[in-house]
C-alpha positions, 0 to 999 in steps of 0.5 A: 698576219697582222703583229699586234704590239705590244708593251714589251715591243713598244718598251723594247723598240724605245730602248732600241731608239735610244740607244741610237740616239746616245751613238748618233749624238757621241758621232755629233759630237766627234764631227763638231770637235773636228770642225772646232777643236778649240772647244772641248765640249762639242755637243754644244755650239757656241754661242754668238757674241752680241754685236757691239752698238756703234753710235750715228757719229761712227756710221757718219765717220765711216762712211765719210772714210768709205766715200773717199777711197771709193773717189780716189779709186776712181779718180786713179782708174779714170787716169787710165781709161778713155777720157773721152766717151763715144756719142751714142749712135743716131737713131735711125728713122724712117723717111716717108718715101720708105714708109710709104713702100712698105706700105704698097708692098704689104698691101699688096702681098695682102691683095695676093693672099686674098686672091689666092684664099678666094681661088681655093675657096672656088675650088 
């Protein structure tokens, strides 16, 4: 059987709602003042401050600074590493005599495949 609602259900669950919401937001609250215990006020998180602008002049001044430690760095690690690199390997080509083996040994494993196709096919 079906329970119709009625104002006095509706009125009572919105009572209900809200008292769980004051609760939830009080627990809100106690767990940011754990996180932050600065703040007195924990039901609101603070703010960001606004990043200062920095002029085309600093950036340049910066990353000048930037690019020389990373070249003393390796300049330091290049000290202690091999100096001289190892040549990459020759690559490996196929001679004709070679190429021309494979060839005749995959024709002729062809040949035998046909071969055998054919015979079961007769069968």
């Amino acid at each position: 059987m079906p329970t119709k609602l009625t104002s006095d259900i509706l009125a009572a669950a919105v009572v209900g709602y809200e008292g769980q919401k004051k609760q939830l937001d009080s627990q809100i609250a106690q767990l940011r003042q754990l996180l932050s215990p600065a703040s007195t006020n924990g039901s609101e998180p603070e703010q960001a401050k606004a990043r200062r602008k920095m002029s085309a002049a600093a950036r340049r001044r910066i990353a000048a600074a930037q690019r020389k430690r990373w070249a003393s760095q390796k300049a330091r690690a290049g000290t202690t590493a091999k100096t001289t690199p190892t040549p990459a390997k020759k690559k490996r080509r196929l001679s004709a005599a070679g190429r021309k083996a494979i060839i005749e040994a995959t024709k002729k494993r062809w040949a035998a495949v046909r071969a055998a196709a054919k015979k079961s096919a007769r069968s």
